[in-house]
C-alpha positions in Angstrom: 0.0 0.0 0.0 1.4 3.0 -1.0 2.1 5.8 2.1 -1.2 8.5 1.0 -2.8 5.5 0.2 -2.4 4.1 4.0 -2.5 7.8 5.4 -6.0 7.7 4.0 -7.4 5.1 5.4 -6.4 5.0 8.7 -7.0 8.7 8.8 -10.8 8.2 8.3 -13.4 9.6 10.6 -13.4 7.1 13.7 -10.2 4.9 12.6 -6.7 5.2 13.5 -3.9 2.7 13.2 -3.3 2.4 16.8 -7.0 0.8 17.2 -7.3 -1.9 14.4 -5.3 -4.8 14.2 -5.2 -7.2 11.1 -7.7 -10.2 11.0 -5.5 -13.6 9.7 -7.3 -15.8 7.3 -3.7 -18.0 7.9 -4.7 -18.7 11.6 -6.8 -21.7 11.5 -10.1 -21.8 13.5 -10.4 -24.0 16.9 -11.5 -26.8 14.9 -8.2 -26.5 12.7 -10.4 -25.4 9.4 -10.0 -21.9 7.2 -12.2 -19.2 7.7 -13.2 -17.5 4.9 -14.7 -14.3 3.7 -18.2 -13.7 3.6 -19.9 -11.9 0.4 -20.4 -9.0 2.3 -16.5 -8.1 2.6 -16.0 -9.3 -1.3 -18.7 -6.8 -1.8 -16.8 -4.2 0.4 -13.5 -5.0 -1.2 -15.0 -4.5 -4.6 -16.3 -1.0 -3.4 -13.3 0.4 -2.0 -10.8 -1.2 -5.0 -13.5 0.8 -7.5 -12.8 3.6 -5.3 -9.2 3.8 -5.4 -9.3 3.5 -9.1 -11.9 6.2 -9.3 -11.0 8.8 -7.0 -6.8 8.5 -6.8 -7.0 6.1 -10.4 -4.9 3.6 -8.1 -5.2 0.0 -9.7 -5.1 -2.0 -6.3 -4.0 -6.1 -5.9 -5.2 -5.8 -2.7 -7.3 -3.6 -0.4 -8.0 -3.6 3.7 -11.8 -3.2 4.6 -12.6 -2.7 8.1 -14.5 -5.4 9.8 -18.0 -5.2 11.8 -16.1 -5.1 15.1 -14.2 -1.7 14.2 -11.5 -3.4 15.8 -10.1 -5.5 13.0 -8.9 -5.1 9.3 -9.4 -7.8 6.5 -7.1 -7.7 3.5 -8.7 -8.8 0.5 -7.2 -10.0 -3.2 -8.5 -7.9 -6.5 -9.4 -10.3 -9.3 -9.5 -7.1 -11.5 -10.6 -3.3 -11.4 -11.0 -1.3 -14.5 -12.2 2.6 -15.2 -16.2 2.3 -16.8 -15.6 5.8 -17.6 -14.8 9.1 -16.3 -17.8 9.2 -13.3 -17.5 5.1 -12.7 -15.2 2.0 -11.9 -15.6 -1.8 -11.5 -13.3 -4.0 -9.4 -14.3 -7.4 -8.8 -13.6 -10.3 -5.9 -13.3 -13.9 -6.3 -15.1 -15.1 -3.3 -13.4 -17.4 -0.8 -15.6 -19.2 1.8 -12.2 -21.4 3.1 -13.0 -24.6 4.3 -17.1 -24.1 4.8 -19.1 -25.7 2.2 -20.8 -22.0 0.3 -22.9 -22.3 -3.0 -21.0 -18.7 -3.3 -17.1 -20.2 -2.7 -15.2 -19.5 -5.8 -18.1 -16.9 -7.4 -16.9 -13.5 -8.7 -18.8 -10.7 -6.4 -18.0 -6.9 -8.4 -18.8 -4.0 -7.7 -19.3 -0.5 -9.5 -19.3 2.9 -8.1 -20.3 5.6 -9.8 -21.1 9.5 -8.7 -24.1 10.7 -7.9 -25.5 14.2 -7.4 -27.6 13.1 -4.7 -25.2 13.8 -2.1 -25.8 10.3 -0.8 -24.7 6.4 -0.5 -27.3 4.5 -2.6 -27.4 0.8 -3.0 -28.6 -1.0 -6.3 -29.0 -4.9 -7.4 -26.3 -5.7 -10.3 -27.0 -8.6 -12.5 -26.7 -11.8 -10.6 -27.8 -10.5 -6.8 -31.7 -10.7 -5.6 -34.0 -7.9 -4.9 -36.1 -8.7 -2.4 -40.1 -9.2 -3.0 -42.0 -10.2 0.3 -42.1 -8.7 3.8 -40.3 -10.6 6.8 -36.5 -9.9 5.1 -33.6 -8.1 6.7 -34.5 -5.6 3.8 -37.9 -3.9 2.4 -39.4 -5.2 -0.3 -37.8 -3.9 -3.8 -34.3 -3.4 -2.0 -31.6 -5.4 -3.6 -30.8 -8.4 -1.4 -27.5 -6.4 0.6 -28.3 -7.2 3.6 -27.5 -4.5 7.0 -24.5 -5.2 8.1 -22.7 -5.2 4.2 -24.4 -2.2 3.7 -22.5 -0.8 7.0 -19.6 -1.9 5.7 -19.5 -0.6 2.7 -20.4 2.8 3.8 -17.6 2.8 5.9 -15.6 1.9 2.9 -16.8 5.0 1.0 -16.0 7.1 4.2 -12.5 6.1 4.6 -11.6 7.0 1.2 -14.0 9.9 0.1 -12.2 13.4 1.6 -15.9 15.1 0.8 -18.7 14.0 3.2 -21.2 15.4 0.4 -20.2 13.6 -2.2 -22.8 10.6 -3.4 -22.0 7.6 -4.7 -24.2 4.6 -6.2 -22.7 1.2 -5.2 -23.9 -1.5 -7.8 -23.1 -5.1 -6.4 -23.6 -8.1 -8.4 -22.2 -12.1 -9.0 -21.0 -13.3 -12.1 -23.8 -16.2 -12.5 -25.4 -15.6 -9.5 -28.7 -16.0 -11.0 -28.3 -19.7 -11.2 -25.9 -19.7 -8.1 -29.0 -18.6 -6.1 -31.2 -21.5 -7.4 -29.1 -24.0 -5.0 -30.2 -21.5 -2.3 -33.5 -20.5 -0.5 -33.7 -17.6 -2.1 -35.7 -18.3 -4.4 -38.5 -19.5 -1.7 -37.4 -16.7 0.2 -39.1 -14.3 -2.4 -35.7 -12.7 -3.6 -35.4 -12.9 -6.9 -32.5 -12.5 -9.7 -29.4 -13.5 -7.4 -27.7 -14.3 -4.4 -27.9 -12.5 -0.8 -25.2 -10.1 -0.1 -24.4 -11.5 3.4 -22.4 -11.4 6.5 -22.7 -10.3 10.4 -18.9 -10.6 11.2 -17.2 -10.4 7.8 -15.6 -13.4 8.4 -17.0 -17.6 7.6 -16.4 -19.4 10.4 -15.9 -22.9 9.1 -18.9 -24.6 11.4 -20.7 -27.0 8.3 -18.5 -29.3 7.7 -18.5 -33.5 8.9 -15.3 -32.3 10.5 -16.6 -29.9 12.7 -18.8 -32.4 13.7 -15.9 -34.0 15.0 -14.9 -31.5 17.1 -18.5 -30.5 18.4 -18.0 -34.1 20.3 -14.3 -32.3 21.9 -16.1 -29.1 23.0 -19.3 -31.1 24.5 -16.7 -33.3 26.8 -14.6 -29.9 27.8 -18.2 -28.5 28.8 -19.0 -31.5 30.8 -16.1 -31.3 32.5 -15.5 -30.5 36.3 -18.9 -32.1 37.0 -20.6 -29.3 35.6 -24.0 -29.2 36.2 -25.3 -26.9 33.4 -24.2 -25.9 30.0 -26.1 -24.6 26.7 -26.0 -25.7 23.4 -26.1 -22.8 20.5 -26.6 -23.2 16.7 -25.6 -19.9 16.4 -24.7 -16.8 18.2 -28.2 -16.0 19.0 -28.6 -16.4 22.7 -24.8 -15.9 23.6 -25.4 -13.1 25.7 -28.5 -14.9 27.3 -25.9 -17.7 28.5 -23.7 -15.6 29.7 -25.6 -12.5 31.4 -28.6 -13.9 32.6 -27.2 -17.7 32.8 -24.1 -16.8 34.1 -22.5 -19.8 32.4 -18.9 -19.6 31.2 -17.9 -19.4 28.5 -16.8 -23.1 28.1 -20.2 -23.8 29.0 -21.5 -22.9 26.4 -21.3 -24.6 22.7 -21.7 -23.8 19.1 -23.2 -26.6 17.4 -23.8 -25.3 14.1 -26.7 -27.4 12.3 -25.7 -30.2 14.0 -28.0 -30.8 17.2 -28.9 -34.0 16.9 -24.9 -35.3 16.8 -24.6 -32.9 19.8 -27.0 -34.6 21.9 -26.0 -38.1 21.1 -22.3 -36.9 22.6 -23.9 -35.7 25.3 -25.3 -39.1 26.4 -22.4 -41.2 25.6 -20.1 -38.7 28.0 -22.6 -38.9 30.6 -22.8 -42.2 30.1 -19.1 -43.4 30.3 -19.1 -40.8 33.3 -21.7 -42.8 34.9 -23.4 -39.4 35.8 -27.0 -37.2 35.3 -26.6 -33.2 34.1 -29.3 -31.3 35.8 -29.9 -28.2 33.8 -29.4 -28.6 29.6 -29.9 -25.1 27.7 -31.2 -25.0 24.2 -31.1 -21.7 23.2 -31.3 -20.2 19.2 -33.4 -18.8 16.8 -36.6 -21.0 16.1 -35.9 -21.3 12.4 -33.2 -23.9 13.5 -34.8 -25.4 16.2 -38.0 -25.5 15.7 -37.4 -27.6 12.9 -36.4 -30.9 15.7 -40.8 -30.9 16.0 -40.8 -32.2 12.7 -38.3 -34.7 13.1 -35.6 -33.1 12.0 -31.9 -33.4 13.9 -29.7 -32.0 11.1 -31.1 -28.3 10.7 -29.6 -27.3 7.6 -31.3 -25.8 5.0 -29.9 -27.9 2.1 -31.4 -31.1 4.5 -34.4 -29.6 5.6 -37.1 -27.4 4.7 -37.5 -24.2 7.0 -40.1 -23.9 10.0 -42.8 -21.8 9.2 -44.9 -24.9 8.6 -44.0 -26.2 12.2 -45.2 -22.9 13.7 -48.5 -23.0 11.7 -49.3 -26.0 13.3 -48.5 -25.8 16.5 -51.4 -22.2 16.4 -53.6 -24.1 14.6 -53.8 -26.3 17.5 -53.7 -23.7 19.8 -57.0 -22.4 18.4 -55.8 -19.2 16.5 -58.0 -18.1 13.8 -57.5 -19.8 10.5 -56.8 -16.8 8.7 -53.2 -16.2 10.3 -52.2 -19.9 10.4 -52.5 -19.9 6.5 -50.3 -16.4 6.9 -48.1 -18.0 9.0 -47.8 -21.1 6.9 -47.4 -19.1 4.0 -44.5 -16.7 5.5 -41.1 -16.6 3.5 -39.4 -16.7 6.6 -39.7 -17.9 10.3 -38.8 -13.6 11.3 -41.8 -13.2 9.1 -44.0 -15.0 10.6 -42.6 -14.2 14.1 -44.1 -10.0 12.7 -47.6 -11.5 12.2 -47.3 -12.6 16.1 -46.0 -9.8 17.2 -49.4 -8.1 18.6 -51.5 -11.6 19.2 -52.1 -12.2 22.4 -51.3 -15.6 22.6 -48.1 -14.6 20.8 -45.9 -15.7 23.6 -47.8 -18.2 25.0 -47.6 -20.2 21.3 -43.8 -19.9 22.0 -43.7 -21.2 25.4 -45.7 -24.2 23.9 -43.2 -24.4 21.1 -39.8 -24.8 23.2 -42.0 -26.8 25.8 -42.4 -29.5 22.6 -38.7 -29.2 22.0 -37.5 -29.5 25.1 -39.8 -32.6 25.4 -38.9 -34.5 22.4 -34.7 -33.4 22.9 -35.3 -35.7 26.8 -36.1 -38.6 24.8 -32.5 -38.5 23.2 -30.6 -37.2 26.2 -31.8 -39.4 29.2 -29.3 -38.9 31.0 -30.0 -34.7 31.5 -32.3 -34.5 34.0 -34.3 -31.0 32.9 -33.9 -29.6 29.3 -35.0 -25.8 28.9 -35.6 -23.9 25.8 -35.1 -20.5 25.3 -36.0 -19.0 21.9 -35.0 -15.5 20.1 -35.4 -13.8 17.6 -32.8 -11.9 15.5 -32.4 -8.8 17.2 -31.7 -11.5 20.8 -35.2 -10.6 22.1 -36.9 -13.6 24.0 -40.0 -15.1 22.4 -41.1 -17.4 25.0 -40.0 -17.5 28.4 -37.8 -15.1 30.0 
């Protein structure tokens, strides 16, 4: 990186060299798999290589995007960049998931910036990314499928190269055959069409779907078990982290990430506590219900490409519950399990429905652990709210 080049983007509003420290794709994750980079920092990479090229006509191999945390920097490879003409550029990213099975690993994400008189950051769906067309999304309907935290991202890309805060730009993000790319995805039952999902929370893939995580789910269980611990929580995700730890108070090596794999979860569970010749009081489920939900129709292995998502299983359950016929066909009929989660949002039996729901989990999750003596659900939804109990 050249020295004005550097100056400029740790001189940025907010940023300063002192406080970010470089995120290594080299370092392995705990389970000894690459992390990779999400679409969202391809995207952002994209943006701020067209950038360069645009504003300082700097052809980059390789730019630094700041990550979600504002703590860390990710340095991404350039595929290619090119001037579209004097008020545009286009750089491009060939995306690298590491060692997590992505229908996106390998695609090209590009981006191109051009000016705009608006005096604002505007975002627009380039061939190959959806644009979303029913409610319930992490965007409004007609948006292009860039989901928040990219969007942030990005922004903070055009701040820490742009010297004039008035200056507009419109950010064009697209994937080189992502039309057909997204057709191995839910989008397309998610109601975005044309393309893929601009994603990302953390900017980073954490290797979790892979057989041989599920390998070292079975190491992380044990080390939770350990010291005759009474307690710990299982997590498909990070949702409910912060429940664990604040209102549990469990440690953190209490607490695991199972990824989609529950089922294998549970069954290490039982054979520890089984060659331990010991009961665990108190076993925490706690996620989003669009994974675990999914164990009240049978399913242990909550991925979407081995599943079909939960919106069905909640429709079911208030149809039983004796709400009106009218919002269990909405509910059924939700693109997503947030979506349907909006059209409970002012029932009254809203939370009682979810009480019922993790009640049903927790029951059919004791058939395969025996040897736990109480299971308890907790569900969330995206934003780490409880649904059910508190």
């Amino acid at each position: 990186m050249s020295t004005g080049a550097w100056e400029r983007w740790h001189t940025a509003p907010g940023i300063s060299q002192s406080e970010l420290k470089e995120f290594d794709l080299s370092v392995l994750a705990p389970n000894g798999l690459r992390r990779g980079r999400t679409t969202g920092s391809c995207a952002t990479a994209a943006v701020k290589a067209a950038l360069y090229l645009l504003l300082y006509g700097e052809r980059r191999a390789q730019v630094q995007i700041t990550l979600p945390d504002d703590a860390h920097y990710l340095t991404v490879p350039i595929q290619d960049s090119r001037r579209l003409n004097e008020q545009a550029a286009r750089a491009e990213v060939i995306k690298d998931g590491g060692d997590d099975p992505d229908n996106t690993h390998g695609a090209t994400i590009f981006a191109e910036v051009r000016r705009n008189d608006k005096g604002e950051i505007r975002f627009f769906a380039g061939d190959g990314v959806g644009t979303a067309t029913q409610p319930g999304l992490r965007v409004a309907v007609g948006e292009p499928a860039i989901n928040p935290t990219p969007r942030k991202m990005m922004r903070q890309a055009v701040a820490e190269l742009s010297g004039n805060k008035d200056e507009g730009f419109d950010l064009t993000i697209g994937c080189v055959n992502g039309e057909a790319i997204a057709k191995k995805t839910f989008n397309p039952k998610l109601g975005i069409v044309g393309g893929i999902s601009i994603l990302g929370t953390s900017g980073i893939v954490e290797p979790l779907s892979l057989a041989s995580w599920i390998a070292s789910i079975e190491v992380y269980v044990r080390v939770a078990l350990g010291n005759d611990a009474n307690s710990i929580a299982l997590l498909p995700g990070k949702i409910g982290r912060t429940y664990a730890r604040e209102v549990l108070g469990l440690p953190e090596q209490r607490s695991v990430q199972i990824a989609n794999f529950l089922g294998d979860a549970l069954d290490f569970m039982q054979q520890a506590l089984a060659e331990q010749q010991r009961d665990l009081d108190v076993l925490w489920l706690l996620g989003h219900p669009g994974k675990l939900a999914k164990v009240l129709d049978g399913v242990w292995d909550t991925h979407s490409s081995k599943s079909d998502m939960a919106m069905s299983v909640v429709a079911r359950i208030a149809a039983e519950r004796g709400f009106n016929s009218r919002l269990v066909q909405e509910l059924a009929q939700a693109n997503t399990v947030e979506a349907a989660m909006e059209k409970l949002k002012n029932e009254p039996g809203a939370q009682a429905l979810w009480v019922d729901i993790e009640q049903r989990i927790a029951a059919l999750v004791q058939t395969r652990v025996p040897a736990v003596k109480k299971i308890e659900v907790r569900l969330f939804n995206l934003q780490g709210d409880s649904l059910g109990e508190v």
